[in-house]
Kinemage of the C-alpha trace (Angstrom):
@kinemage 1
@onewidth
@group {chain A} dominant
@subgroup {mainchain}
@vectorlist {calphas} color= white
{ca unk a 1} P 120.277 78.741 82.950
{ca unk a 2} L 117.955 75.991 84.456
{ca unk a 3} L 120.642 75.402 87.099
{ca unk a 4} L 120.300 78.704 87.817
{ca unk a 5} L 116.609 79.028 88.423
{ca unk a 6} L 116.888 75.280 90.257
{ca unk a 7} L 119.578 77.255 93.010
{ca unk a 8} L 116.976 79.979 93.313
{ca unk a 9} L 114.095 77.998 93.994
{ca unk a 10} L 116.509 76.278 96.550
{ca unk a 11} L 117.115 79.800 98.050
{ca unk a 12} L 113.789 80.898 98.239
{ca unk a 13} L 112.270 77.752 99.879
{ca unk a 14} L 115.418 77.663 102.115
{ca unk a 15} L 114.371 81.805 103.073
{ca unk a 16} L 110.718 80.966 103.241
{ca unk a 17} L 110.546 77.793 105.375
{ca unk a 18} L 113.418 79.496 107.787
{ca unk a 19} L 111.833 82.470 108.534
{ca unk a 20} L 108.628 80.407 108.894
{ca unk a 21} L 110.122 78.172 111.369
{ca unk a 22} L 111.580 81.169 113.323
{ca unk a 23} L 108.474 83.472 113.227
{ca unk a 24} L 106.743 79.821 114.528
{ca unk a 25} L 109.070 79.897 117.271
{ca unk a 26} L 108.977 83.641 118.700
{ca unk a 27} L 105.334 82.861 118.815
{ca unk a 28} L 105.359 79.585 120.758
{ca unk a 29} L 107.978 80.803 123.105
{ca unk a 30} L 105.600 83.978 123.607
{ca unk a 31} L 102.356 82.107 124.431
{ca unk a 32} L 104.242 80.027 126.713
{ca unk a 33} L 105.288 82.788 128.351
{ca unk a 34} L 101.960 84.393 128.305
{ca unk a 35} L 100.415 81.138 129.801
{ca unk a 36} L 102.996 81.252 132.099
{ca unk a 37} L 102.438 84.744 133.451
{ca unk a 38} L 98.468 84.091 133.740
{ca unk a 39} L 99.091 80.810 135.844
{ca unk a 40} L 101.267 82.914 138.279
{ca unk a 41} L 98.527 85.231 139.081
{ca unk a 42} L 95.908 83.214 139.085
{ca unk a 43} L 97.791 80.496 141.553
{ca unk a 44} L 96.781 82.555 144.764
{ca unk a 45} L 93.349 82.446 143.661
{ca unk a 46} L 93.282 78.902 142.710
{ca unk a 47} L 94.909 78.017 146.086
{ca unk a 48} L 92.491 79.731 148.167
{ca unk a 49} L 95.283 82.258 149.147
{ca unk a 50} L 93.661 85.595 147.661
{ca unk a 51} L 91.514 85.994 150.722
{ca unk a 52} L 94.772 86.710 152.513
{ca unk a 53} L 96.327 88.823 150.053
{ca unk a 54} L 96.869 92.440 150.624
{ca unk a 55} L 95.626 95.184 148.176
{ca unk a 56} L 98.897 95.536 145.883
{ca unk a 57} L 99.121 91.921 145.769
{ca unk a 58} L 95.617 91.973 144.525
{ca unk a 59} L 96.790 94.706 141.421
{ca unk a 60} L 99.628 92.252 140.576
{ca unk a 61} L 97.080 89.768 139.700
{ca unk a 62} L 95.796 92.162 136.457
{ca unk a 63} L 98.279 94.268 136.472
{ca unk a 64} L 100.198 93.629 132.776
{ca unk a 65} L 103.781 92.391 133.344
{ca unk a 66} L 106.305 93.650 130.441
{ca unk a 67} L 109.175 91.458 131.840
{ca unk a 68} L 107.278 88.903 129.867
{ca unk a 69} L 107.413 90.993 126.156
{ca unk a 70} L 110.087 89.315 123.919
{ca unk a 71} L 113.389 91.492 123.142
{ca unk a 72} L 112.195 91.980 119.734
{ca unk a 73} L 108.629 93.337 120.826
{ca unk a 74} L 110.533 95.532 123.222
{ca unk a 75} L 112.259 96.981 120.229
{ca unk a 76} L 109.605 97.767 118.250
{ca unk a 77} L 108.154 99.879 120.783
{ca unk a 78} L 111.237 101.770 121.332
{ca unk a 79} L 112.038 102.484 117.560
{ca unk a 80} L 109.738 105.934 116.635
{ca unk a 81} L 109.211 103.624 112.996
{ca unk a 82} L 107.761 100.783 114.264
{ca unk a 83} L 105.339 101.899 117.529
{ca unk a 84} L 102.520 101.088 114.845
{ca unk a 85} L 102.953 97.740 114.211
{ca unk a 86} L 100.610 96.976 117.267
{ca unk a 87} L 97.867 98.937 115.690
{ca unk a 88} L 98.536 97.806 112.359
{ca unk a 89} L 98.370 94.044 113.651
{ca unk a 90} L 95.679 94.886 115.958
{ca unk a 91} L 93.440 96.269 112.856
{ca unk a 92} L 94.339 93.919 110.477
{ca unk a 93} L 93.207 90.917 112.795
{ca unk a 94} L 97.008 89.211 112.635
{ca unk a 95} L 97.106 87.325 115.450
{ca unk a 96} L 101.454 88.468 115.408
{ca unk a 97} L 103.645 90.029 117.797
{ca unk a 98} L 105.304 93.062 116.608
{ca unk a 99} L 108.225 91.156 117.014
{ca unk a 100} L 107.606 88.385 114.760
{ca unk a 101} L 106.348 90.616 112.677
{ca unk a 102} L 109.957 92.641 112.403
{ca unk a 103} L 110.957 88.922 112.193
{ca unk a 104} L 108.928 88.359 108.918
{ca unk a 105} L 109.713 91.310 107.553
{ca unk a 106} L 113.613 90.783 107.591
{ca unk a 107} L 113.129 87.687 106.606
{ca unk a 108} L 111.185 88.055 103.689
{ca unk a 109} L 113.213 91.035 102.498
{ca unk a 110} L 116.695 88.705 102.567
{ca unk a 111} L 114.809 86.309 100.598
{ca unk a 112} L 114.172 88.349 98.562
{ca unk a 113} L 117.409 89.898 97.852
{ca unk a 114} L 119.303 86.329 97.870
{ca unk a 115} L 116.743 85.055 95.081
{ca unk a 116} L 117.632 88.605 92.921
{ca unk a 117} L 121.415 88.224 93.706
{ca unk a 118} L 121.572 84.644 92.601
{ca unk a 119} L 119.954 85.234 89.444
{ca unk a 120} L 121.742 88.485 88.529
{ca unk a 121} L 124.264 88.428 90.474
{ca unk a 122} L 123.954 92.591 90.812
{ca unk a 123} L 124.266 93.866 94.401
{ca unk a 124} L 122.215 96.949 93.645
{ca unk a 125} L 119.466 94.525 92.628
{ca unk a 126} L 119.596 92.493 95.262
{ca unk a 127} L 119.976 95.476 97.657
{ca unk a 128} L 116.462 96.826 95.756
{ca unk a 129} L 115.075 93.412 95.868
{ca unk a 130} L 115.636 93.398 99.863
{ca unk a 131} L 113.959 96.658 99.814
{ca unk a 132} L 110.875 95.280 98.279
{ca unk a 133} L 110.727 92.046 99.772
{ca unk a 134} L 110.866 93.847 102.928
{ca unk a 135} L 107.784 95.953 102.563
{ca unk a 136} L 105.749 92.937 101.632
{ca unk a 137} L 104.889 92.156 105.149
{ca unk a 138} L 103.814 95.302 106.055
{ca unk a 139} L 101.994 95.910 102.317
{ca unk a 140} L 99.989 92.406 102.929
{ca unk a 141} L 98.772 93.561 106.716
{ca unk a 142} L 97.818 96.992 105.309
{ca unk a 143} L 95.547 95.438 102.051
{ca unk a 144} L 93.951 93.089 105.033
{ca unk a 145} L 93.450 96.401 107.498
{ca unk a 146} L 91.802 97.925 104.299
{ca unk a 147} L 89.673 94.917 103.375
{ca unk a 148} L 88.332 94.982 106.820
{ca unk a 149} L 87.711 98.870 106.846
{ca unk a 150} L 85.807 98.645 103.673
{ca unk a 151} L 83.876 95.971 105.172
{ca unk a 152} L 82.693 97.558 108.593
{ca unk a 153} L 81.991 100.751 106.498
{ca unk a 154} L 79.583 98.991 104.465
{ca unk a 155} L 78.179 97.125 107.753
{ca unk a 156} L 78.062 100.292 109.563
{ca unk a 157} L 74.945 101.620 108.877
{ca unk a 158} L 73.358 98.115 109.098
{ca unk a 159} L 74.310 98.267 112.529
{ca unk a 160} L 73.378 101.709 113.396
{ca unk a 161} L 70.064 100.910 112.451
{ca unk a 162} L 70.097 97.748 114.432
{ca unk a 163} L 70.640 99.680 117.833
{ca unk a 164} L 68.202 102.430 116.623
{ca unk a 165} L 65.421 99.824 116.612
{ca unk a 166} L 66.704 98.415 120.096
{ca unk a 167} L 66.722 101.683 121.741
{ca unk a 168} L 62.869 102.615 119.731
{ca unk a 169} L 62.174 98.870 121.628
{ca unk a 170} L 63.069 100.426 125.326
{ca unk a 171} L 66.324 98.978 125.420
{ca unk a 172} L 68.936 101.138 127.138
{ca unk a 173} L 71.788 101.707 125.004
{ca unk a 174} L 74.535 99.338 126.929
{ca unk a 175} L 72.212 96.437 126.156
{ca unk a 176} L 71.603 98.131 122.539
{ca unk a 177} L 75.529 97.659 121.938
{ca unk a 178} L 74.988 94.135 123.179
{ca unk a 179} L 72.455 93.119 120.548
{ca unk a 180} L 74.830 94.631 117.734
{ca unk a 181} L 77.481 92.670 119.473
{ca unk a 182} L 75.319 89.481 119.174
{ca unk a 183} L 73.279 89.857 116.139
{ca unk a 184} L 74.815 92.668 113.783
{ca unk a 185} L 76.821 92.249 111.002
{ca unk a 186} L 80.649 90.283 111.760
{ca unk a 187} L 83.202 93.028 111.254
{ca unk a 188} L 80.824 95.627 113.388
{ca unk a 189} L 79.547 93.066 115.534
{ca unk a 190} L 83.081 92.084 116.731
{ca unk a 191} L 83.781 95.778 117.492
{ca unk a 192} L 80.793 96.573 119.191
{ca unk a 193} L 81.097 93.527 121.809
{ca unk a 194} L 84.060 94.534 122.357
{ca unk a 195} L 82.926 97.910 123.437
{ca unk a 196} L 80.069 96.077 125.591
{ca unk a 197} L 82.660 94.096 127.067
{ca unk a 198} L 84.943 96.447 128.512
{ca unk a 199} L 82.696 98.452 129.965
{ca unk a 200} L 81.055 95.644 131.523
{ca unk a 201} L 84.396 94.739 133.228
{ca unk a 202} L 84.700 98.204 134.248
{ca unk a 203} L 86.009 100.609 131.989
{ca unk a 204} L 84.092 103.958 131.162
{ca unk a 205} L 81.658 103.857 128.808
{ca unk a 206} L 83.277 106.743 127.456
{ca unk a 207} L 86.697 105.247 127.054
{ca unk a 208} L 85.280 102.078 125.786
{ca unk a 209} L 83.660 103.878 123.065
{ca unk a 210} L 86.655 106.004 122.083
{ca unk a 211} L 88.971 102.999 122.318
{ca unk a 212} L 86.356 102.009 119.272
{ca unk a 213} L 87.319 105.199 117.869
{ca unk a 214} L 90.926 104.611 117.817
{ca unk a 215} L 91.104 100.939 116.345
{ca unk a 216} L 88.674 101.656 113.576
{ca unk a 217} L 90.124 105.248 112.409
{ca unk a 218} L 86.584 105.985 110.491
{ca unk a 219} L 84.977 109.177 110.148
{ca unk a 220} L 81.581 107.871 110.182
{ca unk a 221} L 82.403 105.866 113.389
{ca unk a 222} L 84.384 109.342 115.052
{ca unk a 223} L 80.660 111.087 114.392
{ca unk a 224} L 78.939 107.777 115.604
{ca unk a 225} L 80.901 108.223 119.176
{ca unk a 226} L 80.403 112.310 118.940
{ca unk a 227} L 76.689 111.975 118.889
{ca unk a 228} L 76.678 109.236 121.429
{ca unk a 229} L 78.497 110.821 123.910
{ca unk a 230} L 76.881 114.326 123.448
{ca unk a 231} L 73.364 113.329 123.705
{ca unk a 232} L 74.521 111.447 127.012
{ca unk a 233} L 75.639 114.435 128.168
{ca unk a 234} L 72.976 117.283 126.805
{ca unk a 235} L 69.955 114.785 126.256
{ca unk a 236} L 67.584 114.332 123.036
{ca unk a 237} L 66.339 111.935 120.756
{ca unk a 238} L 69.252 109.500 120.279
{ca unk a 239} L 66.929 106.952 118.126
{ca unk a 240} L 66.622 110.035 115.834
{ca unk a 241} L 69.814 111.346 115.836
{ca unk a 242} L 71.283 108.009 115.136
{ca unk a 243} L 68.314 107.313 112.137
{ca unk a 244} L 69.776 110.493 110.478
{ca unk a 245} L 73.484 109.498 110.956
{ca unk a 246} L 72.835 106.426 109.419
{ca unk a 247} L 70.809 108.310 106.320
{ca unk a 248} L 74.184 110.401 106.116
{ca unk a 249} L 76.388 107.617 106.068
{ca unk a 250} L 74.878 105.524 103.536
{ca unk a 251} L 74.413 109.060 101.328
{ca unk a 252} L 78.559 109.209 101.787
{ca unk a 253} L 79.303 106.135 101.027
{ca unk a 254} L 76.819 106.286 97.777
{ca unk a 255} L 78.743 109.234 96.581
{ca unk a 256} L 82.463 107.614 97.363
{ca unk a 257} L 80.906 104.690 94.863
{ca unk a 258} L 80.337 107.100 92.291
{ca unk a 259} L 83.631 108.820 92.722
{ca unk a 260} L 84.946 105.269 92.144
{ca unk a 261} L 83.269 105.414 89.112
{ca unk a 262} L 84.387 108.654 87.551
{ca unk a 263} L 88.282 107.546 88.616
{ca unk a 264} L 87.888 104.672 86.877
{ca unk a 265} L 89.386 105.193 83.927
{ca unk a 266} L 92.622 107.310 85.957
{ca unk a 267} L 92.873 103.730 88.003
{ca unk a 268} L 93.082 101.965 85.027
{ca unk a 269} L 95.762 104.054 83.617
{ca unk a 270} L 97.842 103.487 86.581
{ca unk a 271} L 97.636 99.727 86.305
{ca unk a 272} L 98.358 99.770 82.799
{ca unk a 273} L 101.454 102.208 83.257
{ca unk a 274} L 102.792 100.297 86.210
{ca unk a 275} L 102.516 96.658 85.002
{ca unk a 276} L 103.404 97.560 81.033
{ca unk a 277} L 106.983 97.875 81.601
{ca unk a 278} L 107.219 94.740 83.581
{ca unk a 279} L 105.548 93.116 81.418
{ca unk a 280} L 107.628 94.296 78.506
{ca unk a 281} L 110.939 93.735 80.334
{ca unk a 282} L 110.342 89.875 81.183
{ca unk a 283} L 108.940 89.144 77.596
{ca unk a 284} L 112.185 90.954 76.228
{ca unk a 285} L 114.285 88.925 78.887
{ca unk a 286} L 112.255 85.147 78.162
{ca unk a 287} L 113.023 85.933 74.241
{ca unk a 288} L 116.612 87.246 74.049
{ca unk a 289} L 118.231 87.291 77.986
{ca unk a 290} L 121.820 88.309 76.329
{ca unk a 291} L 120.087 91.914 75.443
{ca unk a 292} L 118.912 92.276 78.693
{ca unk a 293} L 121.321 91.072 80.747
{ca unk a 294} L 123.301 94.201 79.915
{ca unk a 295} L 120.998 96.114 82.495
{ca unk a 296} L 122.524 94.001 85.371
{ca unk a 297} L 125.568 93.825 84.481
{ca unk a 298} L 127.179 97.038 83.191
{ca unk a 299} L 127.006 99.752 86.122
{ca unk a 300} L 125.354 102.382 83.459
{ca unk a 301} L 122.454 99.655 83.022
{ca unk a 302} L 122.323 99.328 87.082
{ca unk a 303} L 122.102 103.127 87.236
{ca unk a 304} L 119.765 102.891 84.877
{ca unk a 305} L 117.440 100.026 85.673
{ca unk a 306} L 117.667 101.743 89.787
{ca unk a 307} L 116.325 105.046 88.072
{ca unk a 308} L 113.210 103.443 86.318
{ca unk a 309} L 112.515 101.696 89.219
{ca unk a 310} L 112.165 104.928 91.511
{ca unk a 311} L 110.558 106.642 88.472
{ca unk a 312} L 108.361 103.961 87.720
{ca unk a 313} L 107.245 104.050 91.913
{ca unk a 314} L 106.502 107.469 91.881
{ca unk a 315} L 104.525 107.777 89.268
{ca unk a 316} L 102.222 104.967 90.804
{ca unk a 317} L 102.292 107.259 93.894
{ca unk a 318} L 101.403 110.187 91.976
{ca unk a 319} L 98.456 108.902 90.318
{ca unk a 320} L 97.238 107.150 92.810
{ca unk a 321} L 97.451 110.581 94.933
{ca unk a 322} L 95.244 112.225 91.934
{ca unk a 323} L 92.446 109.566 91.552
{ca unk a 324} L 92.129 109.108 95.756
{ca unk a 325} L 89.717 112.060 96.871
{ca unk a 326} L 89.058 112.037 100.715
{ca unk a 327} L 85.642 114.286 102.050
């Protein structure tokens, strides 16, 4: 038995440091290929030449070249699945290709599975093992893209009330943006330079705001951009109207905490129902392996260890679907 768990350590480092060292390469090879791309059209300007260069020359110097995208990134924006992953990366601050990220992802997953097939030696639970090793990846960048939502929803208001006292000051409301951008809360602040930023380079103020709209995915922030953009266009009181939108989101956000606190006791039933027979299984398996072992080994035990598995998910799905309430 310690042999055993000795060969699947071996496995599992051997899974973990390769698909490290090949997720390290996609990603060196890509920002050399980025640098690359930037150096070639910014060598007419650094040689003087742009004077002399006509106006489509000029476009190829901004203009995004997707010759330079790796085969794998190309993929992932072909396969109806995976045109997220950008987002998803983007929102989840992972500085990662979609590509390496694909890479991760089937790496992790065949780690997985290799490290279940050693020690059972069961190809159904090595092929469920691959399955869950698989969605790690994608579950870690979605906990992060949560972490950071929750924490620009609490910083929201903060900043809201930031640019309300800016634009009560005189300020005009690109240079309000700027001072959330510079002196608002992190998660917000990066967001709102970002806004200033592009429409400083150009890019409607509209567009820029919208493009906020679209990384974030909040309903306070879709209302935020809806009030900004129709007092632009009818006029009013914008100090005011964003006062009260801040009032309102800090009243929603009060009342999701108390929901929290009424679904407590569901949450905790969930926990408790998905980790007790986990729990139960590798106690039974430490004490007595030869009773469990049966499970992996006889196809009826396969059948039914797959079965509680895919029971044992969707209840966590179902519960989960009765304690979340969205308003």
């Amino acid at each position: 038995m310690a042999d055993l768990w000795v060969t699947a350590l071996l496995v599992f480092l051997a899974g973990v440091f390769g698909t490290l060292s090949i997720a390290l390469t996609v990603e060196s090879a890509r920002e050399w290929l980025r640098r690359r791309q930037v150096n070639k059209r910014l060598e007419p300007v650094l040689s003087g030449r742009v004077r002399k260069a006509k106006a489509g020359d000029l476009h190829d110097l901004v203009r995004p070249d997707k010759d330079s995208e790796s085969f794998l990134t190309a993929l992932t924006h072909q396969l109806p699945g995976l045109r997220g992953f950008d987002t998803l990366l983007e929102q989840a601050r992972l500085e990662l290709s979609a590509g390496t990220f694909l890479i991760l992802t089937i790496g992790v997953g065949f780690t997985f599975g290799a490290v279940a097939g050693v020690l059972t030696g069961s190809l159904l639970v090595a092929f469920l093992a691959v399955a869950f090793g698989s969605l790690v990846p994608y579950l870690f960048a979605v906990a992060r893209r949560n972490k950071r939502f929750k924490q620009f929803e609490e910083e929201f208001p903060e900043a809201i009330d930031l640019l309300t006292r800016a634009i009560r000051a005189g300020h005009p409301l690109s240079s309000g943006i700027q001072m959330v951008g510079d002196e608002g809360p992190p998660e917000v602040a990066a967001e709102f330079q970002r806004v200033f930023e592009e429409q400083r380079f150009g890019i409607p103020f509209e567009e820029a705001l919208l493009g906020m709209v679209d990384r974030t995915n909040m309903v306070d922030v879709r209302i935020f951009a809806i009030a900004v953009l129709v007092q632009r266009e009818v006029g009013g009181n914008l100090a005011e109207i964003l006062e009260n939108l801040a009032t309102v989101i800090r009243k929603r956000f009060y009342l999701r905490r108390q929901l929290r606190v009424y679904t407590a006791q569901g949450r905790m039933t969930g926990y408790v129902l998905a980790t007790l027979p986990i729990v139960v299984g590798l106690g039974v398996f430490f004490f007595d392996p030869e009773y469990v072992s049966l499970l992996f080994e006889e196809l009826v035990g396969q059948i039914m260890l797959g079965t509680a598995v895919a029971l044992q998910i969707m209840g966590v799905f179902w519960i989960r679907k009765i304690i979340n309430i969205d308003f």
